[in-house]
C-alpha positions as CSV (number, residue, x, y, z in Angstrom):
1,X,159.6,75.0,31.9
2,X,157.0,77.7,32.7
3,X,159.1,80.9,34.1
4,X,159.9,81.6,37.5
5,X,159.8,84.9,37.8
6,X,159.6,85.6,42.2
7,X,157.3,88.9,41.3
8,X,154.4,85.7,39.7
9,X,155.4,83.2,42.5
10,X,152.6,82.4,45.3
11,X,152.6,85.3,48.0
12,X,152.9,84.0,51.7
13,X,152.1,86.1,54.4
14,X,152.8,85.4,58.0
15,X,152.2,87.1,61.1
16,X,155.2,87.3,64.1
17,X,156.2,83.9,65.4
18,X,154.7,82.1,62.3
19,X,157.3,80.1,60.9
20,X,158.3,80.4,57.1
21,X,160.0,76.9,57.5
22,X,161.4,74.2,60.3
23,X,164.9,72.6,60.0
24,X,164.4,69.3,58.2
25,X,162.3,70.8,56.0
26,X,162.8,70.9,52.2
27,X,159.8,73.8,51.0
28,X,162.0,76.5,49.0
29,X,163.7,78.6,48.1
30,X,161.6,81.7,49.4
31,X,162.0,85.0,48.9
32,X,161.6,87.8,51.9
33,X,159.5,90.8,50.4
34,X,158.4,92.3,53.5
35,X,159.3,92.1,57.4
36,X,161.9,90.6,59.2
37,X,162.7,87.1,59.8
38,X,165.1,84.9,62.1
39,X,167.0,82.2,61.2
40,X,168.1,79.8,64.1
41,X,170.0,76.5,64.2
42,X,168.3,74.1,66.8
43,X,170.5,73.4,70.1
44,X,170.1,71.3,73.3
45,X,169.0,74.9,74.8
46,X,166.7,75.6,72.2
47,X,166.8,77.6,69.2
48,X,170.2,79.9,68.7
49,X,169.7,83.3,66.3
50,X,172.0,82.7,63.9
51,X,170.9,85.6,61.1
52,X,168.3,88.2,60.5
53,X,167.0,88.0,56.7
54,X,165.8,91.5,55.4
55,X,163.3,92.0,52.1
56,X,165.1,91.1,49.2
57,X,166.8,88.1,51.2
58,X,166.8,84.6,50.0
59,X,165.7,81.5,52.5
60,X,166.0,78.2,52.4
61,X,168.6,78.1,49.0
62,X,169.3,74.6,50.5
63,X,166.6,72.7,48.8
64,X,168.3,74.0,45.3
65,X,170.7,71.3,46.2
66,X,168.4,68.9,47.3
67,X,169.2,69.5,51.0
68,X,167.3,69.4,53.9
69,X,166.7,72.7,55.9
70,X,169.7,73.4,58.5
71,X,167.3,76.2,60.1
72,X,164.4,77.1,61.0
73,X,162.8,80.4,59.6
74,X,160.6,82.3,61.5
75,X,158.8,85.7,61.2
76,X,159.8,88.4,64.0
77,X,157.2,91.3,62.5
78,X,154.2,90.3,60.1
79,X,156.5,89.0,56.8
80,X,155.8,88.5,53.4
81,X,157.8,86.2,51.6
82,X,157.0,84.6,48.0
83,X,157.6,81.1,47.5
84,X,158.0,78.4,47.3
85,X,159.8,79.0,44.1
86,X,161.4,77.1,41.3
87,X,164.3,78.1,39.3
88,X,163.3,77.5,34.9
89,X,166.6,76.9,34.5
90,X,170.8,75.9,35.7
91,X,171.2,80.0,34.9
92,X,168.6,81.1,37.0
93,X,169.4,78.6,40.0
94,X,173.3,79.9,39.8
95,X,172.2,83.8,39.4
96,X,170.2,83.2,43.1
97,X,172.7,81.5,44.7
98,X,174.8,84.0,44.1
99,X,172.8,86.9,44.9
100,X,172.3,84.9,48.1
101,X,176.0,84.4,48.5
102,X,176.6,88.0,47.9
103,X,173.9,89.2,51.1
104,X,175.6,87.2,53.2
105,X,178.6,89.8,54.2
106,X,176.0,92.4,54.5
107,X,174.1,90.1,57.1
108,X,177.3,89.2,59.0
109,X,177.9,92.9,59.4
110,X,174.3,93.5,60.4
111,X,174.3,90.6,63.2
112,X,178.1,92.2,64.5
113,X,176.0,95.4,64.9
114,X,173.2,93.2,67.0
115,X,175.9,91.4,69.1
116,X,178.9,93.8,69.5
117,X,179.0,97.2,71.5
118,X,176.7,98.6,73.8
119,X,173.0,97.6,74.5
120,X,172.4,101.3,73.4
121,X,174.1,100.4,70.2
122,X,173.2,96.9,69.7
123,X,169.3,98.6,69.9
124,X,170.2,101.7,68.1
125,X,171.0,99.0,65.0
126,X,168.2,97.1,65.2
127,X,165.5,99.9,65.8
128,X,166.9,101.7,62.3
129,X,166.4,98.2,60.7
130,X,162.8,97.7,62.4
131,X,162.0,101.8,61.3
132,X,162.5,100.8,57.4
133,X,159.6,101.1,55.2
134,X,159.8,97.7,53.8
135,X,160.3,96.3,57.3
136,X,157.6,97.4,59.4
137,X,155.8,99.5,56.8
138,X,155.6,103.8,57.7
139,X,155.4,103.7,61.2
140,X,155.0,107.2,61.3
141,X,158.0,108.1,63.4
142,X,159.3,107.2,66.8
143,X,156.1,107.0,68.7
144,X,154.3,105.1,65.9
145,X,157.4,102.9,65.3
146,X,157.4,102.2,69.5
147,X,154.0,101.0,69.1
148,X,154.5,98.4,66.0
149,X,157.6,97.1,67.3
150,X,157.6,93.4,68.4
151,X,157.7,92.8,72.0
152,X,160.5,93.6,74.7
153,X,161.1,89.5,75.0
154,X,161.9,89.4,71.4
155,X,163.8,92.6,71.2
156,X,166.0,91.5,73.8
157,X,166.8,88.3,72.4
158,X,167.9,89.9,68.8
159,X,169.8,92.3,70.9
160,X,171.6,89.7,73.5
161,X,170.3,91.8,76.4
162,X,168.3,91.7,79.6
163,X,164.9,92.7,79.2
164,X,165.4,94.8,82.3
165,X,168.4,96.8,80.3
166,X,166.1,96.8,76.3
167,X,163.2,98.4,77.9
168,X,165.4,101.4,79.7
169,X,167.3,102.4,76.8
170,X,164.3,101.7,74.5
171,X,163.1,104.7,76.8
172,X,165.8,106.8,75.9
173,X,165.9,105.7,72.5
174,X,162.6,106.3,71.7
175,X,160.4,108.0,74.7
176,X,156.4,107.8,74.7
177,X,155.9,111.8,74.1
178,X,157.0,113.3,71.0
179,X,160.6,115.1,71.4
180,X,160.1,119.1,71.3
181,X,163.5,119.9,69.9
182,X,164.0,121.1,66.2
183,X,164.0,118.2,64.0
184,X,163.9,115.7,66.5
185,X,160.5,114.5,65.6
186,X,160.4,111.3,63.2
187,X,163.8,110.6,64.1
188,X,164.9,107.2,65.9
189,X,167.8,108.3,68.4
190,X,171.2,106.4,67.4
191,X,173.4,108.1,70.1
């Protein structure tokens, strides 16, 4: 079987609310290079964020096992994934399940940080995962990251906040003028 290298597998770019896969589905497993994307398990009230996947994340591992898509997969900044891929061999498909076992601790923690604490916390988190290089490319510091982030709806939802409460202490967090104190430019506040 040819090699399945993810670096040679097809490149799939999306842009925010374009959807990497719907539950049901059986496409994968994809790898996340670039962006952010939500995972949500479909409800009676509609869709309910269950994890943020990162670049270097595995989606949609599922179909190794010939299983249907539990989630839906959905880009929350422009996302490039590479998929859908297919492992050469029974030692490749056990090394990705387990580097996709192994992320999912750090993904826990990451969602506890989303969900647990203050609003200027739960922000603070997701704002330092939004300002990564790999996530939303150099966004050239607060201002620039303000302007590429996705919008207040969305960032409340990830956040479990009112919109009302994100786009105050998204203010304080990261203000429209540059900050004139030493070495406060290209920072994003965590206080």
């Amino acid at each position: 079987m040819a090699s399945s290298d993810p670096t040679q597998a097809p490149v799939v770019v999306l842009a925010p609310q374009q959807t990497v896969f719907e539950v049901g589905g059986r496409s994968g497993p994809w790898r996340v290079e670039r962006g952010l994307v939500r995972l949500d398990r479909m409800g009676r009230g509609g869709p309910l964020l269950v994890m943020l996947a990162e670049p270097g994340d595995w989606l949609g591992l599922d179909a190794l096992a010939g299983q249907a898509h539990g989630w839906r997969a959905t880009a929350i900044t422009s996302v490039t994934v590479r998929g859908p891929l297919q492992p050469a061999h029974d030692g490749e498909r056990a090394r990705w399940l387990t580097e996709a076992l192994l992320q999912q601790p750090e993904r826990a923690h990451a969602m506890a940080l989303l969900r647990t604490g203050s609003v200027r916390q739960r922000l603070a988190s997701l704002l330092r995962l939004l300002a990564r290089p790999d996530v939303l490319g150099d966004a050239g510091g607060p201002v620039g990251l303000r302007g590429r982030l996705p919008p207040l709806r969305v960032l409340a939802e990830l956040v479990d906040a009112k919109h009302e409460t994100v786009c105050r202490v998204l203010g304080e967090l990261l203000p429209r003028q540059p900050q004139t104190a030493p070495g406060a430019a290209g920072r994003v506040a965590v206080a």
